[in-house]
N, CA, C and O atoms as a GROMACS GRO file, in nm:
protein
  280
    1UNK      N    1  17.446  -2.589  11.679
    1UNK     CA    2  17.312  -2.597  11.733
    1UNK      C    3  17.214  -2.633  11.620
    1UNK      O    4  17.222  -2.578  11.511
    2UNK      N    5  17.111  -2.737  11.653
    2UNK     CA    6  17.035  -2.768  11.552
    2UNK      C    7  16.900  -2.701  11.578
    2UNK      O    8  16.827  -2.700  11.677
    3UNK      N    9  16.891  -2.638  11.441
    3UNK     CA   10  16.747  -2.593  11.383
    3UNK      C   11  16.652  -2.632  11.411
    3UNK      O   12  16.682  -2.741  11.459
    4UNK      N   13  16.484  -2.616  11.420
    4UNK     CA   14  16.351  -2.627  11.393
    4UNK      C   15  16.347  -2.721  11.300
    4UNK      O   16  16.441  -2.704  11.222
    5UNK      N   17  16.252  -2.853  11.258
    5UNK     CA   18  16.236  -2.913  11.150
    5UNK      C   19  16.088  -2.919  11.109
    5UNK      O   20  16.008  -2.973  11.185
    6UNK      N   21  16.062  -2.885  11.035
    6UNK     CA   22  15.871  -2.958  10.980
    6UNK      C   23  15.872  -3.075  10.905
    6UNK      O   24  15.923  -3.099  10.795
    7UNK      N   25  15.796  -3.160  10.996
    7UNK     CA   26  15.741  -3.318  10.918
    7UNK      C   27  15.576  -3.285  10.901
    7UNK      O   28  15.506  -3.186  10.921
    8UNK      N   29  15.560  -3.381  10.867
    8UNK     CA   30  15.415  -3.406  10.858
    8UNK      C   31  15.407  -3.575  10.916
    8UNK      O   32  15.487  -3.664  10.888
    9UNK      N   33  15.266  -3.587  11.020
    9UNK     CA   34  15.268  -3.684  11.086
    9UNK      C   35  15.128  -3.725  11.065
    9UNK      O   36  15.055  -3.668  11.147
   10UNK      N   37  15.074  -3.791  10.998
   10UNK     CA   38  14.948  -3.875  10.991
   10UNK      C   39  14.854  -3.710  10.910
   10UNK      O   40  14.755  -3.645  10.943
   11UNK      N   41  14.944  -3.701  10.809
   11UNK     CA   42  14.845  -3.546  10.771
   11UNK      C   43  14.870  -3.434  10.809
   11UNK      O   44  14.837  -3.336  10.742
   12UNK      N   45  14.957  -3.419  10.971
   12UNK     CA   46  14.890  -3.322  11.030
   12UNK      C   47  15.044  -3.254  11.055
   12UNK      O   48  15.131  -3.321  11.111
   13UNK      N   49  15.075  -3.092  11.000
   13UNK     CA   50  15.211  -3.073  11.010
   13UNK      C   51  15.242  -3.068  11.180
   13UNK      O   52  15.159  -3.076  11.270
   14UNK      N   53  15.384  -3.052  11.191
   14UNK     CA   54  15.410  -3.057  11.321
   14UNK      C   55  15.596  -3.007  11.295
   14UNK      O   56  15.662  -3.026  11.193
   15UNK      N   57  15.646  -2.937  11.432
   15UNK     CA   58  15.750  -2.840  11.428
   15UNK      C   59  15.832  -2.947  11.532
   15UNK      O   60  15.772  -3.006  11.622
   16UNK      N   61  15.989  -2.964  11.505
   16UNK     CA   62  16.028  -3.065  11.613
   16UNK      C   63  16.172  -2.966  11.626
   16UNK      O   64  16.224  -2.898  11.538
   17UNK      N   65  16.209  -2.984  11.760
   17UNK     CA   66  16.303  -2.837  11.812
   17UNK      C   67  16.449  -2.899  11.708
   17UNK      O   68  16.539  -2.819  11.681
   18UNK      N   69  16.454  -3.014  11.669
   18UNK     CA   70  16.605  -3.056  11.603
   18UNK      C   71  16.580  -3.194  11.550
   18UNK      O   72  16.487  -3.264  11.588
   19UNK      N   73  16.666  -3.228  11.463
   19UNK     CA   74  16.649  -3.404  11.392
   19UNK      C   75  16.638  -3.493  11.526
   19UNK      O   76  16.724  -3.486  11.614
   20UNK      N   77  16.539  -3.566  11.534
   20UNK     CA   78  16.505  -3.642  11.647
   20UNK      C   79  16.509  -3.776  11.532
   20UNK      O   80  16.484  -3.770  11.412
   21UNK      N   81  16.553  -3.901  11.618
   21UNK     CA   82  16.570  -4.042  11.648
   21UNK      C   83  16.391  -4.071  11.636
   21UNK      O   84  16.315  -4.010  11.711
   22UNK      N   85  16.332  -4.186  11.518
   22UNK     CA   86  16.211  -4.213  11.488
   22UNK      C   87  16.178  -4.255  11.644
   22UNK      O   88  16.094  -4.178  11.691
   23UNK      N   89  16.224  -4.361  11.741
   23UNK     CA   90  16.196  -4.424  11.806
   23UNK      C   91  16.222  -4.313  11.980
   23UNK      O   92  16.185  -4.358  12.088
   24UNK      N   93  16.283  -4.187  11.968
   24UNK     CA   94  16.224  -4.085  12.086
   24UNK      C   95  16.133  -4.009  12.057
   24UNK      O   96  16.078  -3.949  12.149
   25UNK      N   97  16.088  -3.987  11.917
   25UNK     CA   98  15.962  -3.956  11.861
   25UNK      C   99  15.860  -3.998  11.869
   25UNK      O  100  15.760  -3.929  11.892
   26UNK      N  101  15.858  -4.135  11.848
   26UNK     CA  102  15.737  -4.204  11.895
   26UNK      C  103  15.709  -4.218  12.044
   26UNK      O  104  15.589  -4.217  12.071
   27UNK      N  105  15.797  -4.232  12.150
   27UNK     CA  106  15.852  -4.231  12.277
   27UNK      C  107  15.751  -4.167  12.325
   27UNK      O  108  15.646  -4.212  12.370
   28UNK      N  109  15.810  -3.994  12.306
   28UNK     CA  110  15.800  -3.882  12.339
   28UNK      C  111  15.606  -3.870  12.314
   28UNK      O  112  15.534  -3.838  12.408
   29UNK      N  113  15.550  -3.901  12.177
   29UNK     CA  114  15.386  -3.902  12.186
   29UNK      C  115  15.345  -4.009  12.273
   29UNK      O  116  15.224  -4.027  12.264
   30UNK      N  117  15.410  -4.098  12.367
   30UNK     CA  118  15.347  -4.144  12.440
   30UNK      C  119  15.320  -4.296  12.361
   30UNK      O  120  15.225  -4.357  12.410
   31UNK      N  121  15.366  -4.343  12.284
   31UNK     CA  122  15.341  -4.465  12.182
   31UNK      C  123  15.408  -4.578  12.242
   31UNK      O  124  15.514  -4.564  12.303
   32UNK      N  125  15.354  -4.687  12.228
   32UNK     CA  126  15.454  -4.832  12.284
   32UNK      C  127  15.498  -4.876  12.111
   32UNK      O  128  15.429  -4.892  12.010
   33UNK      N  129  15.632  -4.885  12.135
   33UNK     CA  130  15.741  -4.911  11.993
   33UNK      C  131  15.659  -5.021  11.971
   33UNK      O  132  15.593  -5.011  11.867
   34UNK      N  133  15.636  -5.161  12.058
   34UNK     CA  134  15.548  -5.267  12.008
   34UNK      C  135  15.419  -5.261  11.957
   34UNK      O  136  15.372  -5.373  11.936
   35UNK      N  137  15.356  -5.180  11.934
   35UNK     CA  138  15.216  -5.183  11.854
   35UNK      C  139  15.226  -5.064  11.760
   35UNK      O  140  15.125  -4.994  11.762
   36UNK      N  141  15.288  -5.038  11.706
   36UNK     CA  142  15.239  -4.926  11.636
   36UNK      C  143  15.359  -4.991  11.458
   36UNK      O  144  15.468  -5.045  11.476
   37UNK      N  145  15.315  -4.973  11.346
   37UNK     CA  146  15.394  -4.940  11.233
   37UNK      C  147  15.378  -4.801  11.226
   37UNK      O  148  15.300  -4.720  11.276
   38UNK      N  149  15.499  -4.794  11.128
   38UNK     CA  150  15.559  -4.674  11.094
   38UNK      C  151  15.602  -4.655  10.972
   38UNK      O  152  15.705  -4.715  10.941
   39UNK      N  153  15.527  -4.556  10.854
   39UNK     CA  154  15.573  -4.499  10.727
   39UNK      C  155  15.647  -4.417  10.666
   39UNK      O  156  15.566  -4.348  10.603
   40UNK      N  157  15.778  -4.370  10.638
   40UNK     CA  158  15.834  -4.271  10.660
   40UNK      C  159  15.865  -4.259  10.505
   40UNK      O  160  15.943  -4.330  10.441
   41UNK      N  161  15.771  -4.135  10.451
   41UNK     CA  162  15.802  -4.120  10.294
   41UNK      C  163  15.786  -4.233  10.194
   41UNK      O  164  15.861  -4.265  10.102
   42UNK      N  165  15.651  -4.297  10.239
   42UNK     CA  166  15.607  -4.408  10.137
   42UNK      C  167  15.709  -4.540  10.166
   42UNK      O  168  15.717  -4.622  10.074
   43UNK      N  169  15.774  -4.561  10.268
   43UNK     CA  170  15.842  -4.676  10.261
   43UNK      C  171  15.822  -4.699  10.449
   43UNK      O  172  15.819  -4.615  10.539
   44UNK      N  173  15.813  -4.836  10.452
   44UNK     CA  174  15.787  -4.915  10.562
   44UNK      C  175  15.898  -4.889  10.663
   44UNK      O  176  15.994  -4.956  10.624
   45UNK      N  177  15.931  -4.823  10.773
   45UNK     CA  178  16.041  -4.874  10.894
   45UNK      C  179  16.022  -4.982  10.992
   45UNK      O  180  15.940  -4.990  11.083
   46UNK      N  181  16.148  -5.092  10.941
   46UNK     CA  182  16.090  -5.160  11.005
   46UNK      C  183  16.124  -5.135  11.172
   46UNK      O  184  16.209  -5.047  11.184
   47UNK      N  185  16.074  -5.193  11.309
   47UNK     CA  186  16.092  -5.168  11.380
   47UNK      C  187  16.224  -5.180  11.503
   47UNK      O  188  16.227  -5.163  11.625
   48UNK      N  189  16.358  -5.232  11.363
   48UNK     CA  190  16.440  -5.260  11.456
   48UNK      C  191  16.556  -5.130  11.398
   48UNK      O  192  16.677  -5.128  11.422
   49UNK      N  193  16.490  -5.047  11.330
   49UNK     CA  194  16.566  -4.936  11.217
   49UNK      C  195  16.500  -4.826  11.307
   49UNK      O  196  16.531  -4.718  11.257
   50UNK      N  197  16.431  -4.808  11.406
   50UNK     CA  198  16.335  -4.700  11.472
   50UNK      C  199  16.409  -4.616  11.554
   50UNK      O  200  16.381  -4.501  11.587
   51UNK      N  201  16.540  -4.706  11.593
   51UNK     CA  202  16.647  -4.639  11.664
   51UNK      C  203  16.706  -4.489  11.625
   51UNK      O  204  16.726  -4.380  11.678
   52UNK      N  205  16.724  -4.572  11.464
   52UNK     CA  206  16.835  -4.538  11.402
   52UNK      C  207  16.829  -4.432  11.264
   52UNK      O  208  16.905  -4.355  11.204
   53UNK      N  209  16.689  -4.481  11.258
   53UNK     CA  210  16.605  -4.327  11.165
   53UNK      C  211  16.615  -4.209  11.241
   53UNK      O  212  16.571  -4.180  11.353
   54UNK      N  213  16.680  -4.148  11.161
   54UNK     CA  214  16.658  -3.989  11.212
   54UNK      C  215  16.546  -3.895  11.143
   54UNK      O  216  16.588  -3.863  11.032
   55UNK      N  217  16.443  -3.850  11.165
   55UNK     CA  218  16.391  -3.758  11.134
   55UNK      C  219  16.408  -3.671  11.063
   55UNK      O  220  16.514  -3.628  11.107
   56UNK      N  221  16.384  -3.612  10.988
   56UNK     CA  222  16.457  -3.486  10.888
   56UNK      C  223  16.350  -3.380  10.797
   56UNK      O  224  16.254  -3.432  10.741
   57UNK      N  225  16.369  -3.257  10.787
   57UNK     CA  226  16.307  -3.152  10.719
   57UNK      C  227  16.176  -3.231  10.619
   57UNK      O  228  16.204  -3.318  10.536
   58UNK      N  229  16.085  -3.200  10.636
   58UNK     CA  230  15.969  -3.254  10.502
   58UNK      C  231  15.974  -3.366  10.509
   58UNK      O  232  16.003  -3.411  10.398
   59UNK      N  233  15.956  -3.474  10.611
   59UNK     CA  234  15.979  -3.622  10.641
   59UNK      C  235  15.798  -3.639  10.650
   59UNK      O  236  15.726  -3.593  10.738
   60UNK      N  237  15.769  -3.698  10.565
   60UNK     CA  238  15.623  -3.728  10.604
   60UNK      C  239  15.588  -3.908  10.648
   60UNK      O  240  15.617  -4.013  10.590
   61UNK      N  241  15.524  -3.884  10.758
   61UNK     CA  242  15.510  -4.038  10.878
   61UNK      C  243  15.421  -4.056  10.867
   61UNK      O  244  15.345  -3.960  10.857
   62UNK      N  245  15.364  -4.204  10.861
   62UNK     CA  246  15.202  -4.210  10.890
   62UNK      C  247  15.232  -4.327  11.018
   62UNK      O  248  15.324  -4.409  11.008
   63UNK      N  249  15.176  -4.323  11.090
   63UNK     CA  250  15.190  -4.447  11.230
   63UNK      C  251  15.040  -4.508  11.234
   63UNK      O  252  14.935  -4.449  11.259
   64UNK      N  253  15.054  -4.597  11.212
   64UNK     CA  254  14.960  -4.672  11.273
   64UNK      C  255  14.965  -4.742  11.390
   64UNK      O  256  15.071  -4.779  11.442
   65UNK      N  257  14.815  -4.769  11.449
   65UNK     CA  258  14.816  -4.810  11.584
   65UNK      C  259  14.797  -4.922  11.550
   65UNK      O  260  14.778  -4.929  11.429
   66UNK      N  261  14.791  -5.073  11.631
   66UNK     CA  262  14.757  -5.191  11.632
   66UNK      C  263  14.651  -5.198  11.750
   66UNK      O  264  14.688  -5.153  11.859
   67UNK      N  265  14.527  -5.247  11.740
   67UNK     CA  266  14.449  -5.227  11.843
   67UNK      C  267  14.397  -5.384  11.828
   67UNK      O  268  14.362  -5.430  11.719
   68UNK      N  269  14.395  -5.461  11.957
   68UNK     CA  270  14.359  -5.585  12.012
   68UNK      C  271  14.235  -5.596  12.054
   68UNK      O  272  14.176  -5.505  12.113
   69UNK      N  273  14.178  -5.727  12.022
   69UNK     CA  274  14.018  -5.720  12.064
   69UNK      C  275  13.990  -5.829  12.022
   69UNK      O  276  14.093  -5.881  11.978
   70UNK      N  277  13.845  -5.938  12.005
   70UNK     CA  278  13.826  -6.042  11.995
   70UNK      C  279  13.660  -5.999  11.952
   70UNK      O  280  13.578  -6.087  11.925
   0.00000   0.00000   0.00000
């Protein structure tokens, strides 16, 4: 059975019930995989690795949104 993990997500800590998959993480806040980047510990994911990142203890994320407009 997997443990409790703490990341930190745009600053702000946060408790996740077990190592979660970057891309049901983002899912799960409600995010479209197509607009958003993703930082995981000072290095870029790119978005075809979102699958396949797993989450892990002291993982710090920053996401950015992409917002459209003219």
């Amino acid at each position: 059975m997997d443990s409790p993990i703490s990341i930190t997500v745009n600053g702000e800590p946060r408790v996740l019930d077990a190592p979660l998959a970057l891309s049901e993480f983002l899912t799960s806040a409600g995010l479209d995989l197509r607009k958003v980047a993703v930082e995981r510990n000072e290095e870029i994911v790119p978005r075809s690795a979102y699958g396949t990142t797993v989450l892990g203890p002291g993982d710090q994320i920053e996401v950015v949104h992409f917002i459209g407009g003219g």
